[in-house]
C-alpha positions as CSV (number, residue, x, y, z in Angstrom):
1,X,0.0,0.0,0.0
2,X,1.6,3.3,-1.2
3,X,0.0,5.3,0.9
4,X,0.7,3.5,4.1
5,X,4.7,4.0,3.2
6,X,7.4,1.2,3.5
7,X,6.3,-2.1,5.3
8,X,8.4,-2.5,8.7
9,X,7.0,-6.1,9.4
10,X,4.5,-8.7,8.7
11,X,2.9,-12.1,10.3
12,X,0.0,-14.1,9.7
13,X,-1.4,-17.1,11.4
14,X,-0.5,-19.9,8.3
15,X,1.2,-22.5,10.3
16,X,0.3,-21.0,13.8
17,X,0.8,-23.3,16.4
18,X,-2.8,-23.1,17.4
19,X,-4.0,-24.3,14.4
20,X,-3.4,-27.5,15.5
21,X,-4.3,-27.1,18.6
22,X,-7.9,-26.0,17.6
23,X,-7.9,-29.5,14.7
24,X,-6.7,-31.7,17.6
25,X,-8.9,-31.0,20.1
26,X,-11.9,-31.2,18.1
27,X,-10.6,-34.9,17.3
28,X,-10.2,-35.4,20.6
29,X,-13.8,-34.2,21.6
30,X,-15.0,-36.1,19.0
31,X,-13.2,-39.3,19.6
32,X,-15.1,-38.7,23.7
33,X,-18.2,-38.5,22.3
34,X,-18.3,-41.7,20.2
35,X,-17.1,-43.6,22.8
36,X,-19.8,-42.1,25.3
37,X,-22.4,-42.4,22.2
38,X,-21.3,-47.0,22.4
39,X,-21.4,-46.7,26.3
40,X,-25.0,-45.1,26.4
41,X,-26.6,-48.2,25.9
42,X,-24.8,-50.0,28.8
43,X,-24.9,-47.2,30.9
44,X,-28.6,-45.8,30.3
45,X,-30.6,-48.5,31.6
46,X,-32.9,-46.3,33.4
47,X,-33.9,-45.0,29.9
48,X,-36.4,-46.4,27.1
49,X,-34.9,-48.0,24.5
50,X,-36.2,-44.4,22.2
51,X,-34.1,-42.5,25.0
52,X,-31.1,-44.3,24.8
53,X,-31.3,-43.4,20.7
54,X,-31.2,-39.8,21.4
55,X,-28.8,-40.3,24.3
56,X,-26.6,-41.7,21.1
57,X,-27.8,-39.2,18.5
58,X,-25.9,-36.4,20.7
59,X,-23.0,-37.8,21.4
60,X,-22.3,-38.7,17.6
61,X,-24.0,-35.0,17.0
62,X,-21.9,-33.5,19.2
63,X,-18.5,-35.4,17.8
64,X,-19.7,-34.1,14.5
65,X,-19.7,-30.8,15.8
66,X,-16.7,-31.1,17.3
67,X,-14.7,-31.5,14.4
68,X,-16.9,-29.0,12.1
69,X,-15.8,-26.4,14.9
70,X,-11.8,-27.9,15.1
71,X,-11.5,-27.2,11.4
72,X,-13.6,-23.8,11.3
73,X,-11.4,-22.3,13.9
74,X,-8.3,-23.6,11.9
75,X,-9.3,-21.7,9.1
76,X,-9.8,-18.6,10.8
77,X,-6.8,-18.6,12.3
78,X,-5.2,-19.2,8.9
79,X,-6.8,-16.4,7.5
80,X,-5.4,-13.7,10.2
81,X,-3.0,-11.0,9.1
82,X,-1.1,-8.2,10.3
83,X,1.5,-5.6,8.4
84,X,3.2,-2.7,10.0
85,X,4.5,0.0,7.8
86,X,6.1,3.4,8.4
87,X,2.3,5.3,8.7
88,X,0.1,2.3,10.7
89,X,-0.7,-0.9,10.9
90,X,-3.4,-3.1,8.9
91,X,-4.7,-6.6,8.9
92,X,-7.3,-8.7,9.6
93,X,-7.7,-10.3,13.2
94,X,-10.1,-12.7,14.7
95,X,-12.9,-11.2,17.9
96,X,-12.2,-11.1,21.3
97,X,-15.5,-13.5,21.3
98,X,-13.4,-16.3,18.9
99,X,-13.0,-18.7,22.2
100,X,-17.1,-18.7,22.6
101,X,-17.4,-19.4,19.1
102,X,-17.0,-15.9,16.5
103,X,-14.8,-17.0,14.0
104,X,-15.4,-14.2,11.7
105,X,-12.7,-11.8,10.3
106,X,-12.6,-8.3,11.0
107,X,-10.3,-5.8,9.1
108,X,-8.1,-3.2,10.9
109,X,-6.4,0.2,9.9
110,X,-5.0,2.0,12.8
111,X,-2.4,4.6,13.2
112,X,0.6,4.8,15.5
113,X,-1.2,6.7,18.3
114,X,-4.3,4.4,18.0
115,X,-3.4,1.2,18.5
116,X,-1.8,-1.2,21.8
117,X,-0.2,-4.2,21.2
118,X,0.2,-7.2,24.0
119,X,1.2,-10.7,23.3
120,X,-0.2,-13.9,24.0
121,X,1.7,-16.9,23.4
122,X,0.3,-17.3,19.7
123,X,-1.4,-14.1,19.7
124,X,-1.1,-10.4,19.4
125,X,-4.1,-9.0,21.1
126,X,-4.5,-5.3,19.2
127,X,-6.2,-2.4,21.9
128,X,-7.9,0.3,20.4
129,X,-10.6,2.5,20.6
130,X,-13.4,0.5,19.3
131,X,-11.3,-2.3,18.2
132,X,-10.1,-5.5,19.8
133,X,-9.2,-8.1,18.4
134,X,-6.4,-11.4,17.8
135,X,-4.1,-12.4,15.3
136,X,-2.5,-15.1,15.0
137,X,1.4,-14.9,14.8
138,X,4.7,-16.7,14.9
139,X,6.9,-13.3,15.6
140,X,4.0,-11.3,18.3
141,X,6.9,-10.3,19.8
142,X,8.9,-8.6,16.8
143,X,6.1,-6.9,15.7
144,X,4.8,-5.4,18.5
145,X,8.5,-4.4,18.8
146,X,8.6,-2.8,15.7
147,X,5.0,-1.2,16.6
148,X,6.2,0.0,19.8
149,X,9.8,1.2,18.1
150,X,8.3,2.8,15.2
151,X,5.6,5.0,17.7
152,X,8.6,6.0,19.5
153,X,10.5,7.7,16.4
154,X,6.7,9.1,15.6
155,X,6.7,10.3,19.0
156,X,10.2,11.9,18.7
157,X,9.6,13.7,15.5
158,X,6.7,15.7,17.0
159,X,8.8,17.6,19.9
């Protein structure tokens, strides 16, 4: 982006750590729940025979789900993005609601004196006025070195 002048630094979350965490443990859910779904039968005896169906139904539904979810969340992390040039700092991060299930995208253009960067083991949680949000990273900690670096030169200039 021209206008943004030269890029400083960049990450995304393409082969993020937590990628696999997400997959894995909606295997793992999902591997629970099938066996829970073959136990219901000898463990429900108290139910009907239509009971112990459903009892079975949503333990395979939920494995299902499990997996659906594992992979979703994989993707969205994938998809997360963040670029720090000379005049702010785009990309595209995940909500601060992603662990309870919002694993849509939301785009971000903040300048210098905007924007607050933390980091999260795999994330870089971005603080702004009206934005928060995660992206998924391999270097958090260069670029919110470079964020933090770059605002300090701003901040030098303007005395």
């Amino acid at each position: 982006m021209k206008e943004m002048g030269n890029l400083l630094a960049e990450g995304n979350g393409k082969d993020n750590g937590a990628i696999n965490f997400y997959v894995s443990s909606g295997i793992i859910i999902a591997i629970v729940s099938l066996v829970l779904a073959s136990l219901a039968n000898e463990w429900a005896h108290f139910l009907t025979p239509e009971g112990r169906s459903i009892l079975q139904t949503l333990f395979v539904s939920l494995s299902v789900i499990a997996i659906i979810l594992g992979i979703l969340d994989g993707i969205a992390v994938s998809k997360t993005v963040i670029k720090v040039y000379e005049n702010g700092v785009l990309g595209k991060g995940l909500s601060k609601w992603f662990y309870l299930g919002d694993i849509r995208n939301f785009d971000f253009i903040l300048a210098y004196d905007q924007i607050s960067v933390d980091v999260n083991g795999w994330t870089l949680n971005i603080h702004s006025p009206g934005t928060y949000c995660k992206v998924y990273v391999s270097n958090g900690l260069e670029i919110q070195q470079t964020i933090y670096q770059h605002r300090q030169k701003l901040a030098g200039k303007s005395d």
